[in-house]
Every structure is written in structure tokens, then in C-alpha cells.
C-alpha positions in Angstrom: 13.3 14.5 -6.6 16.7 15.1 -4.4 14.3 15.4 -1.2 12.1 12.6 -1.8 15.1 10.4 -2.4 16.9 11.8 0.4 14.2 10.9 2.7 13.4 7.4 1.3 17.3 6.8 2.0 16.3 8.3 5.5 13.6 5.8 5.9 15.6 2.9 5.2 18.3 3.6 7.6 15.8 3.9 10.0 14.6 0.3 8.9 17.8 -1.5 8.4 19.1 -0.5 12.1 20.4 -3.7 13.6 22.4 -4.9 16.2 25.2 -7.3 16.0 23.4 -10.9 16.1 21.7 -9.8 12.8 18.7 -6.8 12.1 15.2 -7.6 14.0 12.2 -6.3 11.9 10.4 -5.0 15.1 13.3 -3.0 16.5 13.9 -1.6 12.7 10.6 0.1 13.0 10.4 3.5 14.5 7.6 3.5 16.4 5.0 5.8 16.3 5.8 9.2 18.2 9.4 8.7 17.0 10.7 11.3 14.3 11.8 9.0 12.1 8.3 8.0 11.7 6.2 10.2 11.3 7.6 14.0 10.5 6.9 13.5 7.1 3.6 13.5 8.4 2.8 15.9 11.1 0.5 18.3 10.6 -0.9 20.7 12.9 -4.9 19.5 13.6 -7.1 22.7 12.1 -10.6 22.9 12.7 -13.6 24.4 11.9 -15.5 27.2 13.9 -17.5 25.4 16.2 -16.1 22.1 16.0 -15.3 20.2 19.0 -12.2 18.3 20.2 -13.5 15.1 21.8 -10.8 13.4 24.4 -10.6 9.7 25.0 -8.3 8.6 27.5 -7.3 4.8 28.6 -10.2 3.0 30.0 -12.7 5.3 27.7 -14.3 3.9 24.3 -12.9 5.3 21.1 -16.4 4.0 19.1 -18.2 5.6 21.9 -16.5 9.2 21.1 -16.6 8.7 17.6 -20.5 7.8 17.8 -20.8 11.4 19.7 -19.3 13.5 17.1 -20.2 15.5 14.4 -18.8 16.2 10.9 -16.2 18.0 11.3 -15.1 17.0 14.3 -12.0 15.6 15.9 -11.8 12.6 18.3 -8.1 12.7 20.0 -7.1 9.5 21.8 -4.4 9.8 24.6 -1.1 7.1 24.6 -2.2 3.7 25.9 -3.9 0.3 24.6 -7.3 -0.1 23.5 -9.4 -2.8 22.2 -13.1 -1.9 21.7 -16.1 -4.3 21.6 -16.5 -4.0 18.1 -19.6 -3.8 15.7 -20.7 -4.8 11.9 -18.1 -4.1 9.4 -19.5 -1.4 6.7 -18.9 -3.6 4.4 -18.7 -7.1 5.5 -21.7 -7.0 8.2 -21.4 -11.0 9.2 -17.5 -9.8 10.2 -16.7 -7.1 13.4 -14.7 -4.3 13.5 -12.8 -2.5 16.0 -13.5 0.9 15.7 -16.5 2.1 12.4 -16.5 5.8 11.3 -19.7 6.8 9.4 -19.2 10.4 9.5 -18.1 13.0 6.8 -15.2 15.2 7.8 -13.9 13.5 11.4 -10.6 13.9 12.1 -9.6 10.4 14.3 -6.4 11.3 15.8 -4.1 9.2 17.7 -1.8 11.5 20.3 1.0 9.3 21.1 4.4 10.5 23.3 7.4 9.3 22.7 7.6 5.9 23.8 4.0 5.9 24.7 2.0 4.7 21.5 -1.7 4.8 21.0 -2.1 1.0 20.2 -5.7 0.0 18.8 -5.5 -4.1 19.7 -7.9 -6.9 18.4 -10.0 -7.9 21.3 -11.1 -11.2 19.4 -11.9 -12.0 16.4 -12.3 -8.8 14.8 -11.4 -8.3 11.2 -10.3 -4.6 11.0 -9.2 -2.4 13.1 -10.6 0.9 11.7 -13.2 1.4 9.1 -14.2 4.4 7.6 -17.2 4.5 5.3 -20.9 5.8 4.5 -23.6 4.2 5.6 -24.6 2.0 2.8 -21.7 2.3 0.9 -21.6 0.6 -2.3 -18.4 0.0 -4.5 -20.4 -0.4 -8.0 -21.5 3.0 -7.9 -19.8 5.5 -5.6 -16.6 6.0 -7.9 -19.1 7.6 -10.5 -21.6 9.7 -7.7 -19.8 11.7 -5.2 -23.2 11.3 -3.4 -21.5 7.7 -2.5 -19.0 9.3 -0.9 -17.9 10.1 2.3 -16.8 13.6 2.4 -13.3 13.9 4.2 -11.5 11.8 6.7 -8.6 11.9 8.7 -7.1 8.8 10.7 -3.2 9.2 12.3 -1.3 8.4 14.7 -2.0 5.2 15.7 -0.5 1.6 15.8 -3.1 -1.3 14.6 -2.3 -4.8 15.4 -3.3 -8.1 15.0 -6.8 -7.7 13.0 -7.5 -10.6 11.2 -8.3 -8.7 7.8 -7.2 -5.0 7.8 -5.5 -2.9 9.8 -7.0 0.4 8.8 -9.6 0.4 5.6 -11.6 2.8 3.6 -14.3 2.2 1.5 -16.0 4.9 -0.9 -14.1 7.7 1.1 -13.1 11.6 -0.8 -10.6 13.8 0.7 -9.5 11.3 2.7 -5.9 11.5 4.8 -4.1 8.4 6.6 -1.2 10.1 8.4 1.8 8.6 10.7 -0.1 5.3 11.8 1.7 2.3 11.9 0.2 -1.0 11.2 1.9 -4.4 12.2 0.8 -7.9 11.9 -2.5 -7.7 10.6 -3.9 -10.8 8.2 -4.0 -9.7 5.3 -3.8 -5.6 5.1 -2.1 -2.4 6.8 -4.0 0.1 5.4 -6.1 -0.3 3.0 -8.1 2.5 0.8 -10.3 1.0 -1.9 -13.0 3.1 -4.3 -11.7 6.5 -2.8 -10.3 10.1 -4.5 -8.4 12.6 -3.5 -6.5 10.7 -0.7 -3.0 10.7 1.2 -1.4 8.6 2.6 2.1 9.9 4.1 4.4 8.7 6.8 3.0 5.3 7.8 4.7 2.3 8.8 3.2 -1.1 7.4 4.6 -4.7 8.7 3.8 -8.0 8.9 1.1 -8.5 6.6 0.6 -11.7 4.3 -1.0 -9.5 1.4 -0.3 -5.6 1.1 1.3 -3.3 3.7 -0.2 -0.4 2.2 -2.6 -0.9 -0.5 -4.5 1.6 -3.0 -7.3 -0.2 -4.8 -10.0 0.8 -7.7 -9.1 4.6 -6.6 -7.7 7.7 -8.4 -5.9 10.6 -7.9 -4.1 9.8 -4.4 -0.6 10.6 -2.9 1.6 7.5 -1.3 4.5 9.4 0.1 7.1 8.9 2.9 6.0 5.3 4.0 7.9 2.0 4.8 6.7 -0.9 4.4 8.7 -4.0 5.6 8.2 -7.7 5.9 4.5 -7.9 4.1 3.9 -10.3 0.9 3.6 -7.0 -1.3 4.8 -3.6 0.0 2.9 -1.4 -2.2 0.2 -2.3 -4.1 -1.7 0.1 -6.5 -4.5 -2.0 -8.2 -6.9 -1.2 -10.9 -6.7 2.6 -9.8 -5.5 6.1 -11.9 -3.3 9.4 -10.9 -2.0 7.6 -7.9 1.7 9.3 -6.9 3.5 6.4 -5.3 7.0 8.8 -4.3 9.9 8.8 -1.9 8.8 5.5 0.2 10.9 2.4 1.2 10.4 -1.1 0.7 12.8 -3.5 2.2 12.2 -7.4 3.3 9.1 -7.9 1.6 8.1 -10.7 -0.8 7.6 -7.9 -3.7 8.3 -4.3 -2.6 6.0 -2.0 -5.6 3.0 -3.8 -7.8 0.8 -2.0 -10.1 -1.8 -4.5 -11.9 -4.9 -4.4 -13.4 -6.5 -7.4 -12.4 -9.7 -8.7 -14.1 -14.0 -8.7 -12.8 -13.5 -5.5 -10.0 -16.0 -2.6 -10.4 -12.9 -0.7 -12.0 -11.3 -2.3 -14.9 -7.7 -0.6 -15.4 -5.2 1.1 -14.5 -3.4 3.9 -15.8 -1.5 6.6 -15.6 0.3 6.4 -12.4 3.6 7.7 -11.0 6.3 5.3 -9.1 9.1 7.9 -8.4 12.2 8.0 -6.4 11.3 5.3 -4.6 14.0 2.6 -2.1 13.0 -1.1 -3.2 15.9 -3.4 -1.8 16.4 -6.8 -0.8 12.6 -7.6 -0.8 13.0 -11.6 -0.4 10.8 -12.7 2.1 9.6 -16.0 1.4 5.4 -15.9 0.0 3.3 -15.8 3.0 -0.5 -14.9 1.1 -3.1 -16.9 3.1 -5.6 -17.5 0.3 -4.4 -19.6 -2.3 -6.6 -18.6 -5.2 -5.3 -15.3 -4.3 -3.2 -13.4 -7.2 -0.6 -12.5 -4.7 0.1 -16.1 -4.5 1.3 -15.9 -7.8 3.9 -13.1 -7.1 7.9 -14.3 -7.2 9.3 -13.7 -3.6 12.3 -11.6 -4.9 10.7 -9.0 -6.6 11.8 -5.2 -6.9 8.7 -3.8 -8.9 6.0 -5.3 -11.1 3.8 -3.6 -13.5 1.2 -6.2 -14.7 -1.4 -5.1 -17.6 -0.7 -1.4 -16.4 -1.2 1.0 -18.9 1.1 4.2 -19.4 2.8 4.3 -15.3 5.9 5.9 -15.2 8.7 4.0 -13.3 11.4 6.6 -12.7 14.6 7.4 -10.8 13.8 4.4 -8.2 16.7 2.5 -6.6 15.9 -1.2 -7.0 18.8 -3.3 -5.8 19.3 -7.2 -4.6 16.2 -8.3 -5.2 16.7 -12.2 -5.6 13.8 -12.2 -8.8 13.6 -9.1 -10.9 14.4 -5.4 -10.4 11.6 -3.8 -12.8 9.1 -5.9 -14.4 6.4 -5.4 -17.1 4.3 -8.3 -17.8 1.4 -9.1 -19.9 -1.2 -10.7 -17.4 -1.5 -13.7 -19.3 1.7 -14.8 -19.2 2.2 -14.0 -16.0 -0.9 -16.2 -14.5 -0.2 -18.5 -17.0 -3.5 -18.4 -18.9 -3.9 -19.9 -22.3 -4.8 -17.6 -25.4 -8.6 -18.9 -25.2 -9.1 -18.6 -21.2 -7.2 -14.9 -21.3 -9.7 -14.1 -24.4 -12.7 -14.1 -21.8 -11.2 -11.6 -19.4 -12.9 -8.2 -18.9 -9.5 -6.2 -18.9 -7.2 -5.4 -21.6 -4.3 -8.3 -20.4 -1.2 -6.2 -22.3 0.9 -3.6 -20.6 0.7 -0.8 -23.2 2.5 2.9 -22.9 4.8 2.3 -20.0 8.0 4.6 -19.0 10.6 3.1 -17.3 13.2 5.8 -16.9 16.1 6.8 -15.1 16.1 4.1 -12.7 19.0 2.4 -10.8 18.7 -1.3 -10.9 21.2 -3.2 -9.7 21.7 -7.1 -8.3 18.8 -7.9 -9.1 17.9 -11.9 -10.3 21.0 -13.5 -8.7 18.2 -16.6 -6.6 15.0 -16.4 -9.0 11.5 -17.8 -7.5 11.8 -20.1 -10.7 8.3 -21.6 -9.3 5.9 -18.5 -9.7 8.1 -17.0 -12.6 6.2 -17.7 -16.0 8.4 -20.9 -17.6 11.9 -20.6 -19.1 12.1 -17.2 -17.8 15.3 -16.1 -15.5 15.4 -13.3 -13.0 17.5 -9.7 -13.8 17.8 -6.1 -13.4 14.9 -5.4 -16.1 12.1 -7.9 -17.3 10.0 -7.5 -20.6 7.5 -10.4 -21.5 7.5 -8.5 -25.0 3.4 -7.9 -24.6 1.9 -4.2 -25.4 2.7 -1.5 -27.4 4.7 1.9 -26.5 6.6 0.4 -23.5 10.1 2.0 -23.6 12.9 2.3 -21.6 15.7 4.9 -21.1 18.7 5.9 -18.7 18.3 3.1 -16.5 21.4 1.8 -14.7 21.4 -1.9 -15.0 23.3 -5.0 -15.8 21.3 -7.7 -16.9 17.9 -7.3 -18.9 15.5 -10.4 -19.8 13.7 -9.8 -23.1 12.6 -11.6 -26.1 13.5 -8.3 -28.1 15.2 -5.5 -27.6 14.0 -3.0 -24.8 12.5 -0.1 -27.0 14.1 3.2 -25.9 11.5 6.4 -25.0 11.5 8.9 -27.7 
């Protein structure tokens, strides 16, 4: 835990850098090429026998290379800017996207210098920047065939900007890797795996989006490790998804810096059994920037630390949560939470109640001192630790905190 921890502390340094008129979110983040960015990441790029290296340089096409290879091969793409001319999102065909990778195994690696990024830019109304996904890729069924899967992928190095939707997004993806990109001011996303397994996603910066900075959706078994996300409406955001690792990442300046939910009518109905581990969750005040109203991260109290909603046995453990103006740890019942009435929550297809949950070990201090009174459920103040006092075998233990909001006791773990 000591190393994970050390190098979440190492991350946040890097992110609350500032000069004397007051810190500046864009100079806070290391860009890519810089240490401090991604060396949790780097990895040396290992090959197959008889796979080819295919070299795009400024002025070239990176869909053009990526249309050229084969599975297993690797498309490297020299410092400078690009914007492509775009074609049919896998899954959203009426939409464009930069840059669409359709085949199993390709490594699509960024090669920036220091100083000298490999930017991917929107050209124009493009709604993601990089999507990776078979070709008829369908979100119903692929969790349950590994037939409706694309077999491996590997995306780093790169800075994605300004896409109206995503920055970087998988769909129906195994063995996936997102490594040492850096996403900034995309719509909605940074990166953005949904229905995958067996994914990474390590040493990636993720800023300026009005939804999630890094976001792991209807997914199991995947590593979040060594990321910062700054300055998005939610941080971290693992949704409806299993045996997902979220350990030794920062989030600082956000709206909500961790969520885990299960929310209601996806192809995946729950989630359970995931790790949020020595995590940095500070000062995450950022006023509620979500663009689509109906949008459940509307709903979501600018001042929050972490939020499990209708989660079912996560572990929260040894995180630093401190001066979040809200809450520092939550656990909430979705029903309360959205405010739905016992005969509306009756006809959702999830189990609302947060049942089995750890909270342990955790340091969480100066938390609740401004509440979002607004989007917190009624008659509810901010604190260190939040109960709604829904679901069975929640429990909490060794945590370092002041002020805890409750209608009953906090249970302690056997």
C-alpha cells in the first residue's frame, strides 16, 4: 500500500504546482512525455514475430495507418498535432470520430518527446477522438460471448482534446491497455471503457470534462492505477461493473473525485465487488458542470470525496479524503439519493440498497464544512462519513474522521 500511496501523493504534488497569483489547472498537468506523467506507465512496446511497426509522422493520416495494419501490429505516431477527417462512430454511426480501430491486438502508440506531445485535435464536429471496437459490436451480448470481443488493444501516449463526446472510448474490448495518454477538455468523457474485461488503465491524465475523467462502465475485472484526474464533474467513475481495482490515483478539483453506482435499465445490472484503495481525493469542489440535465451526474453534490450508490460489497480502504466541501465517504441507497418515492423505486431493475460494503482504514478529514444542500437528499448535512442507513452488512472500521452523518450508528466490520 506504502508505494501506491506514495505515488498518489506524488501525483498530487505534480497537480497542485502553482505559482504565486493562485494554481492554474493547465500548468498543474504534466504533460505527456513528462515523468511525472506517465512512468507509472511506460512500458517497453513488445511484439510479435512478424509484426510490423507502422510510422506516422506530421502531415501523414493516423486512420490511414491504422486501416493498413494487421492484428498484432503497432502504429507509432511521431510528436506533433493531428486531426483526421474522421468516419462513423462504431457505435453511434449518425456521429464521426477521429480516429476508429477495428482490429484485434494493435498497439496505437503515441511517441511524444519532451515538450513535444502527440496531440489528436477535433477537426469539427467529431464526437470522439479514438474508438476502439469490433465491427458490429453489440453491448447486450458481448459481456457474455468473448466472440463479441475484440481481442487486445493498446492506445498511449497521446493527448485528446476537444471531442464533443469522448476523448478515448472502448466498446466490447478484452485485454485491453490505455497507458500515459492525457485527455483534456473533451464534452463529456476522457477515457471511457464500457462492456470490456481484463483492462488497464494506468498513468493517464483526465481534465476538463463535464461528466467522468476516466470512466469504467458495465466492465469487470480492470486495473485503474496511477491516474489524475482534475477539474471534470466526476473523477472516477466505476458504474455497474465487478473486480475493478481503482488504486493509488489522485483526484483533486473535481465536482466528485471517486463514484461507484449501480444505476438502473443498462445491459449490466450491478455492481459489486470492487476495490477503491489508497487513493488522494482532496478539495474536489468544482461547481456541477454535467451538460445533460436528465443526466444522473446532475444529481451529484459538488463537494464530494467518494460516493458509493447501490454498490454492493466495494471495499473503501486506506484513502486520504480531505476538504471536500460535501461529504468525505458516502454510501447511499439509490432511492434516497435521486429522491424517488417507495412506489417509483419499486419499478427499478436493480437492487436500490447498498448491501456488504467495507469502509476501512480511511483518513477522512474536513470534509462537509460548505454542503451542496441543493442535490444532497433533504435535511441531510455534509461530514467526514455519510450513511443513508439503507442495506445490510455495511460496516466501518479504523477510519480517521471527525464528523459522521447517520440515522444509526455506523456498524463496525467484524
Amino acid at each position: 500500500m506504502r508505494s501506491r500511496f506514495a505515488l498518489a501523493l506524488a501525483l498530487l504534488a505534480a497537480a497542485c504546482s502553482s505559482s504565486n497569483s493562485g494554481p492554474d489547472p493547465a500548468a498543474a498537468v504534466p504533460p505527456p512525455g513528462d515523468p511525472a506523467a506517465v512512468d507509472a506507465s511506460a512500458e517497453p512496446l513488445s511484439l510479435a514475430p512478424g509484426a510490423r511497426i507502422l510510422t506516422v509522422r506530421p502531415g501523414e493520416s493516423i486512420q490511414a495507418a491504422v486501416d493498413r495494419a494487421a492484428p498484432g501490429d503497432a502504429v507509432v505516431v511521431m510528436p506533433g498535432t493531428y486531426r483526421e477527417a474522421g468516419r462513423p462512430c462504431p457505435t453511434k454511426p449518425s456521429a464521426t470520430c477521429a480516429v476508429v480501430v477495428r482490429t484485434a491486438g494493435l498497439a496505437l502508440v503515441g511517441w511524444p518527446r519532451l515538450g513535444q506531445p502527440v496531440v489528436l485535435e477535433n477537426a469539427g464536429g467529431q464526437d470522439q477522438g479514438i474508438a476502439v471496437a469490433p465491427a458490429g459490436a453489440d453491448g447486450a451480448t458481448c459481456m457474455g460471448d468473448p466472440a463479441g470481443r475484440l481481442q487486445g488493444s493498446r492506445v498511449q501516449g497521446f493527448t485528446v482534446r476537444g471531442f464533443d463526446g469522448e476523448g478515448i472510448f472502448l466498446f466490447c474490448v478484452e485485454g485491453f491497455a490505455l497507458l500515459g495518454n492525457a485527455t483534456h477538455d473533451n464534452g463529456e468523457y476522457g477515457l471511457f471503457p464500457s462492456h470490456t474485461v481484463g483492462g488497464r488503465v494506468v498513468g493517464n491524465v483526465a481534465t476538463g470534462s463535464n461528466d467522468t475523467g476516466i470512466y469504467v462502465g458495465q466492465s469487470r475485472d480492470v486495473l485503474i492505477e496511477a491516474n489524475l484526474a482534475r477539474g471534470n464533474v466526476s473523477g472516477f467513475e466505476i458504474e455497474n461493473s465487478s473486480g475493478v481495482r481503482l488504486q493509488g490515483n489522485v483526484a483533486t478539483g473535481n465536482t466528485a473525485g471517486i463514484l461507484s453506482f449501480t444505476l438502473p435499465f443498462l445491459d449490466v445490472g450491478f455492481n459489486a465487488d470492487n476495490l477503491v484503495r489508497a487513493n488522494v481525493v482532496t478539495g474536489n469542489n468544482k461547481a456541477n458542470t454535467c451538460l445533460d440535465p436528465a443526466d444522473i451526474v446532475c444529481r451529484v453534490p459538488s463537494g464530494t470525496g467518494i460516493l458509493l450508490l447501490a454498490a454492493d460489497r466495494n471495499r473503501v480502504e486506506e484513502n486520504f479524503v480531505t476538504l471536500n466541501n460535501t461529504a468525505g465517504v458516502a454510501v447511499f441507497d439509490f432511492c434516497t439519493a435521486v429522491g424517488l418515492d417507495t412506489a417509483t423505486c419499486a419499478l427499478l431493475d436493480i437492487d436500490p440498497l447498498p448491501d456488504g460494503n467495507r469502509v476501512v482504514a480511511n483518513v477522512v478529514l474536513g470534509n462537509g464544512r460548505a454542503p451542496d444542500t441543493g442535490r444532497l437528499p433533504p435535511g441531510v448535512p455534509g461530514g467526514d462519513l455519510l450513511w443513508s442507513g439503507a442495506g445490510a452488512g455495511n460496516c466501518w472500521e479504523r477510519n480517521l474522521a471527525r464528523t459522521v452523518v447517520s440515522p444509526v450508528p455506523l456498524p463496525a466490520c467484524p
